[in-house]
N, C-alpha and C positions, 0 to 999 in steps of 0.2 A: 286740739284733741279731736274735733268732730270732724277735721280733714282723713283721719287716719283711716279709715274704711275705704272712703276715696283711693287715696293712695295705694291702700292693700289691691283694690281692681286696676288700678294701673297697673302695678308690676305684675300682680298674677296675666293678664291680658297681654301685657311686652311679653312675659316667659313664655305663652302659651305661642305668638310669632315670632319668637325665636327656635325655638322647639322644632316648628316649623319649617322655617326657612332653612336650618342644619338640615333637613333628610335628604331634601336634592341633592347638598353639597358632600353628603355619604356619599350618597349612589355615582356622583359622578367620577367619586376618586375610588372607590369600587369598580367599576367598568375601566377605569384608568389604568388599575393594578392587573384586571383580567385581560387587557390588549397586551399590555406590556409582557405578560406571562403566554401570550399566544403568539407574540412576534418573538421572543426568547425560541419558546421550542419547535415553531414549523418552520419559523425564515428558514433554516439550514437546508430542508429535503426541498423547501421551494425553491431557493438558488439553483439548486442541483438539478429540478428540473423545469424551470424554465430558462433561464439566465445563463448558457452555458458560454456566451458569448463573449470578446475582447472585453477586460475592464483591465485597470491599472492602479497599483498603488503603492507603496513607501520604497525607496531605493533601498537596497544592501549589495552584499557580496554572495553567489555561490557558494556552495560547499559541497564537499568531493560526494559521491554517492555512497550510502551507507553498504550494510549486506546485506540487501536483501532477499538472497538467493542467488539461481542461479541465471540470473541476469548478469554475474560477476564471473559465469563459469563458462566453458569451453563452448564451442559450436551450438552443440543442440538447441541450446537456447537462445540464443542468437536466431538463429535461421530452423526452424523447425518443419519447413516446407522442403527440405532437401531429399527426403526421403519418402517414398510414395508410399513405403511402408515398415511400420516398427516390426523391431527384429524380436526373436524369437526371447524371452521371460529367461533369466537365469535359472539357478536352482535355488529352493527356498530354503528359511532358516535352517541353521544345522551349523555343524560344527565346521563347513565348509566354508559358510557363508561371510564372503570378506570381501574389501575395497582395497585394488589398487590404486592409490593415489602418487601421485608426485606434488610433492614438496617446492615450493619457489623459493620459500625462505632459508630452507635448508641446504638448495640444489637435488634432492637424494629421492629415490622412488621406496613405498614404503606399503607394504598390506596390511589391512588394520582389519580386525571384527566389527564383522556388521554392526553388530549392536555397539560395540564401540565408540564406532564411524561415526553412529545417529545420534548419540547421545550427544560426543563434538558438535556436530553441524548444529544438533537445535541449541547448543552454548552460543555460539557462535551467529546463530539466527532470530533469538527471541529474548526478550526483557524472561526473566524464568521466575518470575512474578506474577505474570499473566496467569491468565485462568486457565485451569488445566486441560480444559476442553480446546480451547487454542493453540496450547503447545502439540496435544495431541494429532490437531486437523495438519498441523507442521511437520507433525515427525510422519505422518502419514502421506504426507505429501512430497519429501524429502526423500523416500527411502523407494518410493515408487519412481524419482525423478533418476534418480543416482542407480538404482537396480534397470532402468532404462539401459542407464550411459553406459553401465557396467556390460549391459549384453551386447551394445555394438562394439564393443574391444575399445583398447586404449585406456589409457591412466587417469584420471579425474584428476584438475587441477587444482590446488590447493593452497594458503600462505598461509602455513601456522603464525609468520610476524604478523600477519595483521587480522589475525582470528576471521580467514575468510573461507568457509567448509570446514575447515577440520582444524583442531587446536590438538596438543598432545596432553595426557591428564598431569602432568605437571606443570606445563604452564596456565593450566586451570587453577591451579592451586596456587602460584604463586601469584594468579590476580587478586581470588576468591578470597586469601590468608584464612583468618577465621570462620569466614562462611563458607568454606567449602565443603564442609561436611553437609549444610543444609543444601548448599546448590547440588552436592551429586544426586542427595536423595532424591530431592526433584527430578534432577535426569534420569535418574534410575525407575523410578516409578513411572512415568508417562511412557518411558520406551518400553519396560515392560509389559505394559495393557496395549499397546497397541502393533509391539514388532513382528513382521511378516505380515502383515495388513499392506494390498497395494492394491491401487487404484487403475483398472482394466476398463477398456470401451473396447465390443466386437472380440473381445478374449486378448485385447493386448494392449501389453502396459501403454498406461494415456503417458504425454508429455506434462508432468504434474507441475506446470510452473508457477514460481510466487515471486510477491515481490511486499513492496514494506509498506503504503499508502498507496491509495487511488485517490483522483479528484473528486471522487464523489461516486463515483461508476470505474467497472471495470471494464478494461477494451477487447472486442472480438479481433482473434489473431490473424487477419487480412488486413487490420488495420493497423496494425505495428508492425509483422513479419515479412507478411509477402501474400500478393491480393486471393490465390486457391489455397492459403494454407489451412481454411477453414473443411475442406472439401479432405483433409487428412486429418484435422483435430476440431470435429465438429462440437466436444463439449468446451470449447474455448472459446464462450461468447462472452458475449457483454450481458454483464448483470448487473443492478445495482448495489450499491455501496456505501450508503448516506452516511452510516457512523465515522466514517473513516475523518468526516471535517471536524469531527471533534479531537482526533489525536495531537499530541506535540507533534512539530513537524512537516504539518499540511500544508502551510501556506512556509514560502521561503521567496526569496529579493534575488535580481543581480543588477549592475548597471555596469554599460560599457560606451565606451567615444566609438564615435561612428567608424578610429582607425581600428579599433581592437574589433569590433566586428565585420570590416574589411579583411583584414589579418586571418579573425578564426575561422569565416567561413571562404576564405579565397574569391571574395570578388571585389572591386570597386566602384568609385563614382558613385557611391551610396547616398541619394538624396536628401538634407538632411531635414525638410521639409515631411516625408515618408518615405524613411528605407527600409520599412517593410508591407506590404499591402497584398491585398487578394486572399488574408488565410481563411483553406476552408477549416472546420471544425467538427469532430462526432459529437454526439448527445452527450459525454460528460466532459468536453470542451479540449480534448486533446486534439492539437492540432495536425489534421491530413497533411495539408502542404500550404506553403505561404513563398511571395515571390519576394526574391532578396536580387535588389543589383541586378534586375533582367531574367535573374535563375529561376526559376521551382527547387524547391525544398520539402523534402517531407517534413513534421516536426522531431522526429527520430533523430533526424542530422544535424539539425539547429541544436538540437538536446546534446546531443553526442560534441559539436564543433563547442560551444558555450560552456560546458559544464554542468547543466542545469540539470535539477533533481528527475524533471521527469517533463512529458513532451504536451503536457495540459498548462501553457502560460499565455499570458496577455503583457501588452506593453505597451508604453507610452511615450513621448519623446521628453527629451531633457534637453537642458544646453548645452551641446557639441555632441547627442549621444540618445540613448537609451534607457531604459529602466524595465526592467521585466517581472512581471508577478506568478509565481510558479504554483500551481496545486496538484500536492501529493509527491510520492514520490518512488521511482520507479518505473518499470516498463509497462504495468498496467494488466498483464494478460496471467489468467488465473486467479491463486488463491491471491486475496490481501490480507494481510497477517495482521494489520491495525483493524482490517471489519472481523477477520475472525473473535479477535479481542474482543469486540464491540457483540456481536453474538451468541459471544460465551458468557460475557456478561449480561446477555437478557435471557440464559438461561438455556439456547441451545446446544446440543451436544454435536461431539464432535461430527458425526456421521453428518448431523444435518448439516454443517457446514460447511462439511465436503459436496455436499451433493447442492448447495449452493453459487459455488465457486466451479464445479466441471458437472455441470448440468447434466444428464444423462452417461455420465460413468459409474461404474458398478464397484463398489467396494467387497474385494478378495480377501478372507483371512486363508493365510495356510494353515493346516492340520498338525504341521510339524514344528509350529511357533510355540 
């Protein structure tokens, strides 16, 4: 019994150095949680801009290019340097105002109302889930593209079978079934607020291109099109784009035997030590050009011969072969529909993210919309 005082100072003294000894081990798993939450949210803008260089990782397959505009559509956007200068603005909204398209799916040439037309193309172009502000900077960028195409003459290409520009409103419907009442009103209201809105540098219409992902940054149009095409569509620079590595979609695989990459790009005697070497790269890692087999290659033609989603990849060798790591997807010049997304969900509105994507172009409403 005359121990027990004793004892009470023993364990109050233990509790009082254990007490103790827990507070470092707080703090340290504290600081633990607060690295771990700061390598979560800046690693991604710091990849993007330090690290833009070769890296490699998990094999898969290619897969076709989605829609992302008009990367899938006639000349203009193909080759935007052909012409030293855009042609004269159609006429504005009005009961005029309509698309001649041709049809692939169909065979058949077809006039459709503008508003129509746009309502189609942004079915056809955007998750219509997205934030309105998004779908908006799209249909705005669409209708300025296509009211382009529309004034140099000729038919705008289209494949209602594969919902690529223009879909007809019944086969909306019979995708949509029961939500097609919500998906039109969506269309209907964003083309609303924004039809006859186009997008002008110098009083004429800009080349309003888009596409579906960037690697992280978008590319100035001498490095995809053709080296002076900057010098005719100066608001077609490189901006960045960091939201865009959070999309489904960013990262994508392909691998191939040293013969199928003989085969797609036409050359041989591919080393299988390194058959590919020399690529240079721009600041969000799409590649300039890389030597294959002896050749130069832009990363345009590798993209275009392989199938790959877009011309920002690295790669790595396998046995008998290759492996290639793709980011983003798409031709990179313009809007990006995944950062518009990413923008409109931190709040800005559409104007700003036009003025974003074609740096120094002027947004036009007509009087008559």
């Amino acid at each position: 019994m005359q121990n027990r005082p004793v004892q009470q100072k023993f364990w109050k003294k233990k509790e009082r150095k254990m007490k103790k000894s827990s507070r470092p081990a707080l703090k340290r798993l504290f600081l633990c949680f607060l690295l771990l939450y700061l390598l979560i949210t800046l690693l991604p803008p710091l990849l993007y801009y330090y690290i833009p260089g070769p890296t490699a990782s998990a094999p898969g397959q290619a897969v076709p290019e989605p829609t992302p505009g008009p990367a899938l559509s006639p000349a203009p956007s193909q080759d935007p340097g052909v012409s030293s200068a855009l042609p004269e603005p159609a006429a504005g909204p009005g009961s005029s105002d309509s698309f001649t398209l041709y049809d692939s799916a169909t065979e058949k040439s077809l006039t459709v109302p503008a508003r129509e037309f746009l309502m189609a193309d942004l079915a056809c172009e955007m998750d219509l889930h997205a934030p309105k502000e998004a779908l908006k900077a799209q249909a705005v960028a669409a209708y300025t593209y296509y009211s382009r195409q529309r004034a140099a003459g000729g038919e705008i290409a289209c494949d209602s079978g594969k919902w690529l520009v223009y879909v007809p409103e019944e086969v909306m419907r019979e995708r949509w079934g029961e939500d097609y009442e919500e998906y039109r009103q969506i269309l209907s209201g964003v083309v609303d607020e924004v039809y006859g809105q186009t997008l002008t540098y110098g009083g004429e219409l800009i080349l309003a291109s888009y596409f579906a992902i960037s690697p992280g940054g978008t590319e100035s149009v001498q490095n995809v099109w053709a080296e002076d095409a900057d010098k005719d569509h100066p608001y077609l620079q490189a901006v960045a784009s960091p939201g865009d590595m959070f999309s489904d979609g960013y990262l994508s695989y392909a691998g191939f035997t040293l013969e199928e990459l003989e085969g797609a790009l036409g050359v041989s005697g591919l080393d299988p030590e390194e058959p590919l070497s020399g690529a240079e790269y721009t600041p969000s890692g799409t590649v300039l050009s890389v030597d294959i087999g002896g050749e130069s290659f832009t990363g345009q033609e590798v993209r275009a011969a392989l199938g790959l989603r877009s011309a920002a990849f690295t790669w790595e060798p396998t046995e008998g072969g290759l492996r290639f790591t793709v980011r983003g997807w798409g031709h990179g010049v313009g809007l990006s529909q995944a950062g518009a997304v990413f923008m409109a969900k931190a709040g800005a509105g559409y104007r700003e993210i036009l003025e974003h994507y074609y740096p120094g172009a002027e947004l036009e409403v007509d009087k008559r919309s």
